[in-house]
C-alpha positions in Angstrom: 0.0 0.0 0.0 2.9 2.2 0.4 3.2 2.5 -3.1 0.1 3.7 -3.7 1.2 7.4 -1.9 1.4 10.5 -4.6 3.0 13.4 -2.5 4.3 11.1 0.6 4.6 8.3 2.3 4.6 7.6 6.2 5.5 4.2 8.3 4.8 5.1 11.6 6.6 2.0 14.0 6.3 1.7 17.6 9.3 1.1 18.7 9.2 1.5 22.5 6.1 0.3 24.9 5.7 1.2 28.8 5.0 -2.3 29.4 8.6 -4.2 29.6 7.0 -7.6 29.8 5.6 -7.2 25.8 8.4 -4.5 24.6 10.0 -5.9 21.4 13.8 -7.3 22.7 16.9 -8.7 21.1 17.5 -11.5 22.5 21.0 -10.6 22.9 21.4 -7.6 25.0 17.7 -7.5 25.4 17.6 -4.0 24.5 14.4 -2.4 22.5 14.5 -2.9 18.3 15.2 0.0 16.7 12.6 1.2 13.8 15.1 -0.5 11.4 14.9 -3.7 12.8 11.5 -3.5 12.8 10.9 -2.2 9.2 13.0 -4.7 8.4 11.3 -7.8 10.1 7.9 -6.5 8.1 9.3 -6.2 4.8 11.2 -9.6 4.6 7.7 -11.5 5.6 6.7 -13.4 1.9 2.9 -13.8 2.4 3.0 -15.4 -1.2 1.4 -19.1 -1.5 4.2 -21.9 -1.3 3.6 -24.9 -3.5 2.6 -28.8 -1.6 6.1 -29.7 -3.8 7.9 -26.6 -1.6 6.0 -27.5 1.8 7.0 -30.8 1.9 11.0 -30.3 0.9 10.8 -27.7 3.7 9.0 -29.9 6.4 11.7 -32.1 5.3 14.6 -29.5 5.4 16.8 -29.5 8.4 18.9 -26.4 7.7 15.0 -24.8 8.3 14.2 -27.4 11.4 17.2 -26.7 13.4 16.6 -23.0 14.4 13.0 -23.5 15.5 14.5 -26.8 17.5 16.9 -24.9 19.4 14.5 -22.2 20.8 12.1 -25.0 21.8 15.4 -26.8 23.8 16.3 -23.5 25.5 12.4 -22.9 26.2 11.8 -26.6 27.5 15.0 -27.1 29.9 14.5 -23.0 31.5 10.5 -23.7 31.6 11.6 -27.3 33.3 13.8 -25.7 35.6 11.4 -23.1 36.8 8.7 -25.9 37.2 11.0 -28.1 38.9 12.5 -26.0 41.5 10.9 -25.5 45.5 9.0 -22.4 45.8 12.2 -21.2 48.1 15.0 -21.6 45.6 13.0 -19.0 43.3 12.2 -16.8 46.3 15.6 -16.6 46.5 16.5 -15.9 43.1 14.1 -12.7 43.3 15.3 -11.5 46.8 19.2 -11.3 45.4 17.3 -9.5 42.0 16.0 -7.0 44.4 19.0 -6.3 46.6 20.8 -5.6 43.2 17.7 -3.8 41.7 17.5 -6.3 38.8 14.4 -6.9 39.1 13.2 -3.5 37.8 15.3 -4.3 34.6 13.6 -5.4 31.1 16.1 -8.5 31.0 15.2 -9.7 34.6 12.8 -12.7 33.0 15.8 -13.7 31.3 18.4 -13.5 33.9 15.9 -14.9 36.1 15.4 -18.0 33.9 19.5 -18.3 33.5 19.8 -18.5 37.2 17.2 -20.9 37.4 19.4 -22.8 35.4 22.0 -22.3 37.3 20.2 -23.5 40.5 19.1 -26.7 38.5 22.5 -27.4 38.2 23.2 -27.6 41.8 24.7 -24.1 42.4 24.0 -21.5 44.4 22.4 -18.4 42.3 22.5 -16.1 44.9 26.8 -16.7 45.2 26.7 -16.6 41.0 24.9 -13.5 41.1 27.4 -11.9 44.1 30.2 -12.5 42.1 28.7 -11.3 38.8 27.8 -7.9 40.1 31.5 -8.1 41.9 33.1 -7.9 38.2 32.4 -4.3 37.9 30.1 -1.3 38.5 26.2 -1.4 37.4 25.6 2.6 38.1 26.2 3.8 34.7 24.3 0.3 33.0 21.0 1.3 31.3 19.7 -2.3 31.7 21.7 -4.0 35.2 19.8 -7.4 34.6 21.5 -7.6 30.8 25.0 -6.7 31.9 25.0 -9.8 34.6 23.2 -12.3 31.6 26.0 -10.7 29.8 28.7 -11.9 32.6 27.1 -15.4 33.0 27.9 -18.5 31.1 24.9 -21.0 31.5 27.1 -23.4 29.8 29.7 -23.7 32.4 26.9 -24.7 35.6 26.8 -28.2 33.9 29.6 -30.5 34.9 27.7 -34.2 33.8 26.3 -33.2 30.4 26.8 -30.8 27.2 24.4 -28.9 25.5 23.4 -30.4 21.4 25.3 -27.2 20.6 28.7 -26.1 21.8 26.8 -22.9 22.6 24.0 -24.4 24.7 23.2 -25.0 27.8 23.1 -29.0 28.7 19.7 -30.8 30.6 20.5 -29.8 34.1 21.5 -32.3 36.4 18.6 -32.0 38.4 16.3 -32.5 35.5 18.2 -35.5 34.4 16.9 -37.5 37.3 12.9 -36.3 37.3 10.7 -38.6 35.8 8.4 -36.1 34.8 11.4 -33.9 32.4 13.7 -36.7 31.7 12.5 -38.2 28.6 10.9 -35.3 27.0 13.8 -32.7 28.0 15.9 -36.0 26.3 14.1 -36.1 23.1 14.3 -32.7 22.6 17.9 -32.4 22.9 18.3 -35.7 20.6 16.3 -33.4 17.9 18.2 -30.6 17.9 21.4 -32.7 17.8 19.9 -35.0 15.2 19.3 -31.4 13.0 22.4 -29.8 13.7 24.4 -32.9 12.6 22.2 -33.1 9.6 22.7 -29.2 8.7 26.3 -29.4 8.8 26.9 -32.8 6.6 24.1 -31.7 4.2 26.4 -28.6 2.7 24.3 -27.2 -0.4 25.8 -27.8 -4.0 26.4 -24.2 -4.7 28.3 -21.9 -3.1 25.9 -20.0 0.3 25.4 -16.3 -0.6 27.5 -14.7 2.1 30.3 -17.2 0.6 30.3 -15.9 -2.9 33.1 -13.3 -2.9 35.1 -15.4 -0.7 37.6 -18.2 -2.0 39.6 -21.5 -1.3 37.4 -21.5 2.1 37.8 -24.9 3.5 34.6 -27.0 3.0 34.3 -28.2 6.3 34.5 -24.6 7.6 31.6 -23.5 5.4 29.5 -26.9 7.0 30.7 -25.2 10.4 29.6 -21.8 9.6 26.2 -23.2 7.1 25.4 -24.7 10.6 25.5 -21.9 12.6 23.4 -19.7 10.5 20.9 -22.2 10.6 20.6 -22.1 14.1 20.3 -18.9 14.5 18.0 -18.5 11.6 20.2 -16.3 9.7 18.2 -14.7 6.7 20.4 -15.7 3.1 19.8 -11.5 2.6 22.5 -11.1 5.5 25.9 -10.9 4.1 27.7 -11.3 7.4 29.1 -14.9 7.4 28.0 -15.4 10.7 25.7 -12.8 10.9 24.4 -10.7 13.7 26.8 -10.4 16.6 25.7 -12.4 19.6 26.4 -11.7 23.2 25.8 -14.6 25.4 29.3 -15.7 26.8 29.2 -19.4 24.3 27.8 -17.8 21.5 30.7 -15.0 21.5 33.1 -17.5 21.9 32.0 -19.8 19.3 30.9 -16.9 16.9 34.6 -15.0 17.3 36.2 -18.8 16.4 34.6 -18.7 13.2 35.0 -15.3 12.4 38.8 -16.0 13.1 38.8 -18.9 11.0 37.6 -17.2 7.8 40.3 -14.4 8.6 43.0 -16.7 8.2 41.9 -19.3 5.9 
């Protein structure tokens, strides 16, 4: 409909809301998308009618399984560990939020979740959080709860088992013994694992868009980084090899190895 306008044209976005439980956040630093972000969300949606032929390769596709797999791993083991946890574990959890006036923050559901984790691992959150904040100063940090997430590594609280993803958090330990998570939380992680190995051994013929004006890359580096991209649902329009900078501890780690590896390959 926009190009129907004769004189001018107006988008008007809403970028910021007063309510910080249904503001738009990145799921990185879990700050607010900027009108950009957001135009560009709404223009890449393709309402256009796919094909049974197309459906069914895509059902079928696990480059485009693997990203919608991981969220629901990450959503199952935190919703697991909130669900499995004594009502005095998460009181806790919210009394050390308040003392550090995290709880105020638009990332507190998400650091609250992490330490959940944590806890479902066997730690102590309230000792995790003490020695987050102790890393430096919060006064000057427009969201406190995102610079902790931002300090934690949810990957590290596991010492029996590994996430499906170098990146991801494993079952916790707590879960891996409760009858009523075990087998599910199991099967989901089996999925995503399943996927990923798929995504990476199933390299297209032709060479991946952001590859194009790179050469001699080694193949199994483009399987590592083809993988990746899937898993974060990486859009073919972004040119970045591994696309949008992430800031999670594991996913910096793993996304600067990469990045490192194309430099010097």
């Amino acid at each position: 409909m926009l190009t129907r306008g004769r004189h001018a044209n107006h988008a008007w976005l809403q970028v910021e809301n007063s309510d910080t439980h249904v503001a738009p956040v990145d799921p990185a630093l879990r700050q607010p998308a900027t009108a950009v972000q957001l135009l560009e969300t709404v223009i890449a949606r393709d309402e256009a009618p796919a094909s049974a032929t197309t459906l069914l390769r895509e059902a079928d596709e696990p480059a485009l399984l693997l990203g919608p797999a991981v969220t629901c791993y990450v959503d199952a083991i935190t919703y697991a560990a909130e669900h499995h946890l004594p009502a005095g574990v998460k009181g806790v959890i919210d009394t050390a939020g308040a003392k550090h006036g995290l709880d105020q923050a638009d990332a507190w559901p998400t650091l609250r979740s992490h330490l959940m984790l944590v806890a479902a691992n066997g730690h102590d959150p309230v000792e995790v959080v003490n020695q987050a904040v102790a890393l430096g100063p919060l006064d000057r940090a427009r969201d406190r709860a995102a610079v902790i997430d931002y300090r934690l590594d949810v990957t590290r609280a596991n010492n029996r088992t590994r996430g499906p993803l170098p990146w991801l958090p494993g079952i916790p330990v707590q879960l891996l013994d409760d009858p009523t998570w075990k087998t599910y939380l199991s099967g989901r992680y089996q999925l995503t694992r399943q996927l990923a190995d798929e995504t990476r051994h199933r390299a297209p013929a032709d060479t991946p868009r952001w590859a194009q004006d790179l050469y001699g890359l080694d193949p199994a580096l483009v399987a590592d980084i083809q993988q990746w991209r899937a898993a974060h649902q990486t859009p073919d329009t972004d040119l970045r090899p591994t696309g949008a900078p992430e800031h999670s501890p594991a996913e910096r780690d793993t996304q600067r190895h990469l990045d490192h590896a194309l430099e010097t390959s």
